[in-house]
C-alpha positions as CSV (number, residue, x, y, z in Angstrom):
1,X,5.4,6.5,11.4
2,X,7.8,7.6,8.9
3,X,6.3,10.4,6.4
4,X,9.4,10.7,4.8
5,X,10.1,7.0,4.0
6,X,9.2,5.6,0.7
7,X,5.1,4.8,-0.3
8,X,5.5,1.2,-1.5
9,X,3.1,0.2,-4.2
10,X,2.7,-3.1,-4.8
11,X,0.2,-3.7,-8.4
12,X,0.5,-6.6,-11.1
13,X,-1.0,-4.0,-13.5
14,X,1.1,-1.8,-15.3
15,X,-1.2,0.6,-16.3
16,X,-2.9,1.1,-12.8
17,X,0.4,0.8,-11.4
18,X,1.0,4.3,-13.6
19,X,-2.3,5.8,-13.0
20,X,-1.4,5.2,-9.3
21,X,1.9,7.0,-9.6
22,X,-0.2,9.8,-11.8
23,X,-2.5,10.3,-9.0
24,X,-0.3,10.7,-6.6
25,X,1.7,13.2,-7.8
26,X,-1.4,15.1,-9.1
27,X,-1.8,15.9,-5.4
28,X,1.4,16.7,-4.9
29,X,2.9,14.0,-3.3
30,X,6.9,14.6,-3.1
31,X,8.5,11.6,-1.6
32,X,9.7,8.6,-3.1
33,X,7.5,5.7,-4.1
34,X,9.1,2.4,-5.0
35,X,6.6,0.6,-7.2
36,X,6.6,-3.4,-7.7
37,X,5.1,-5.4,-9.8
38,X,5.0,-8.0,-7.6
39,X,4.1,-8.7,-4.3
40,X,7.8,-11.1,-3.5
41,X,9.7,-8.5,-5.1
42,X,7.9,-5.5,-2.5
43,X,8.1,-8.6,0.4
44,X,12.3,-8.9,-0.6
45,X,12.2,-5.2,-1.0
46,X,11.2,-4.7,2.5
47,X,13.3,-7.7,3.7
48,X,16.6,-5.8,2.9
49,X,15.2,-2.4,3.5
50,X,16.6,-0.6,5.8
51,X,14.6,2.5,5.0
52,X,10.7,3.0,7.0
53,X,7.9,2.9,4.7
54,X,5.9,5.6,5.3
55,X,3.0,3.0,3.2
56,X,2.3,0.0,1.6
57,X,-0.5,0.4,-1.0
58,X,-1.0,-3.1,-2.9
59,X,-3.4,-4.8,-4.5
60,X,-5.4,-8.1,-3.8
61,X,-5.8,-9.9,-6.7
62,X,-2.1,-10.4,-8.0
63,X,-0.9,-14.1,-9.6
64,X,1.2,-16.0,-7.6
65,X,1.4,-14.1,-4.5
66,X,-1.9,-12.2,-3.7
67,X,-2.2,-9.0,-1.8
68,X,-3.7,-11.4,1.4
69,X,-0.8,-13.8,1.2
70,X,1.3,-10.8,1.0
71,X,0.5,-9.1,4.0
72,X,0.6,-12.5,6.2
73,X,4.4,-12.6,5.2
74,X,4.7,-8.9,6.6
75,X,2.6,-10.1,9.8
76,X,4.3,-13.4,10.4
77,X,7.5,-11.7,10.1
78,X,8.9,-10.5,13.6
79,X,11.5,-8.1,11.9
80,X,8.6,-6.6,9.5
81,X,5.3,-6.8,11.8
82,X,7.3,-4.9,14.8
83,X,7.8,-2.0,11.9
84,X,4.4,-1.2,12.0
85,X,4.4,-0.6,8.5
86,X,0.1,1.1,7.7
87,X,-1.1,-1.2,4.6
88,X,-3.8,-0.6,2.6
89,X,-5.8,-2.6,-0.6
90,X,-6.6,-0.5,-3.9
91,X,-8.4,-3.0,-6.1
92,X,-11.2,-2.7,-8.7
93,X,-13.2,-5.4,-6.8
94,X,-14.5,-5.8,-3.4
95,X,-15.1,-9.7,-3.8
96,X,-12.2,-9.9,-1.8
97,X,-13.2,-7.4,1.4
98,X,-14.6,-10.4,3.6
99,X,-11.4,-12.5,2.9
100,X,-9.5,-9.2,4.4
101,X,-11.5,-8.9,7.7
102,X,-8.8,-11.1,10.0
103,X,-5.8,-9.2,8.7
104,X,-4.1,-6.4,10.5
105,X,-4.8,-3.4,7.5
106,X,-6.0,-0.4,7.9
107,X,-8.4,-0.1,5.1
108,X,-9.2,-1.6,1.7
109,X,-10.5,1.0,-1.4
110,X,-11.5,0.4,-4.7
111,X,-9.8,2.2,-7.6
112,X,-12.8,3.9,-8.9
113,X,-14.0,3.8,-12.5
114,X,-13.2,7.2,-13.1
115,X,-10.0,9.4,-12.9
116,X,-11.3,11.1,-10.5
117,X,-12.8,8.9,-8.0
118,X,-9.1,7.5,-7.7
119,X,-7.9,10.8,-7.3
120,X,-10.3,11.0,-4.4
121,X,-9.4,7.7,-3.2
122,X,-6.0,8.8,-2.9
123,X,-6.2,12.4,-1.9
124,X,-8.4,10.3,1.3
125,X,-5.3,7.4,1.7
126,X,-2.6,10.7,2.0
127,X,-4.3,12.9,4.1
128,X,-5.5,10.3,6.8
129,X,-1.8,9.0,7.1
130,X,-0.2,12.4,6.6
131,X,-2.1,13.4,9.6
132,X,-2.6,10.7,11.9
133,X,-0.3,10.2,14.5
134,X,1.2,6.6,14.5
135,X,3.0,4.0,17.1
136,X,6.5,5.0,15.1
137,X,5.9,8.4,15.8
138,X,6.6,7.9,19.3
């Protein structure tokens, strides 16, 4: 795994989207993060990317394309699935957690109601995947 390479966040909501972005740098977080509002403008993104994610953070419940159809695309797609690419849901709802079970992520959190239970949230999300070793590590 890439901790260099750009966090992708992937929310329909602007306003999360920059409370999100907010968090993250709160803690400090210094590398880029490419933010889409969108989940087939992140999936073309990473199509034509050359660059390693070092994360996908997206939400589930997005129109047209939801976070669940989203990562399927990543998973069907050879040249994206063998990237190994960790993935994680943020929403505001759990409805969806069941749904998520089959797929291959590596954890699903809810935004919190509060500013600081999503700073919590993500201060959790960066310090598991700043510190775990990974397959692309190797």
């Amino acid at each position: 795994m890439s901790n260099k390479g750009p966090l992708i966040l992937v929310d329909d909501d602007p306003e999360d989207q920059e409370l999100v972005l907010l968090a993250f740098r709160e803690l400090g977080f210094k590398e880029e993060i490419k933010t889409f509002n969108s989940a087939a403008d992140a999936l073309s993104f990473l199509y034509d990317t050359e660059q390693e994610p070092f994360l996908i953070v997206s939400d589930v419940n997005m129109p047209k394309m939801d976070g669940i159809s989203f990562k399927k695309k990543i998973d069907e797609c050879r040249i994206l699935s063998i990237k190994c690419i960790p993935f994680v849901f943020l929403s505001t709802s759990t409805q969806f957690v069941q749904q998520t079970c089959e797929l291959n992520i590596q954890g699903y959190f809810e935004k919190g109601t509060s500013w600081e239970q999503l700073c919590e949230t993500m201060k959790i999300i960066l310090q598991y995947w700043k510190s775990t070793r990974h397959i692309r590590t190797n």
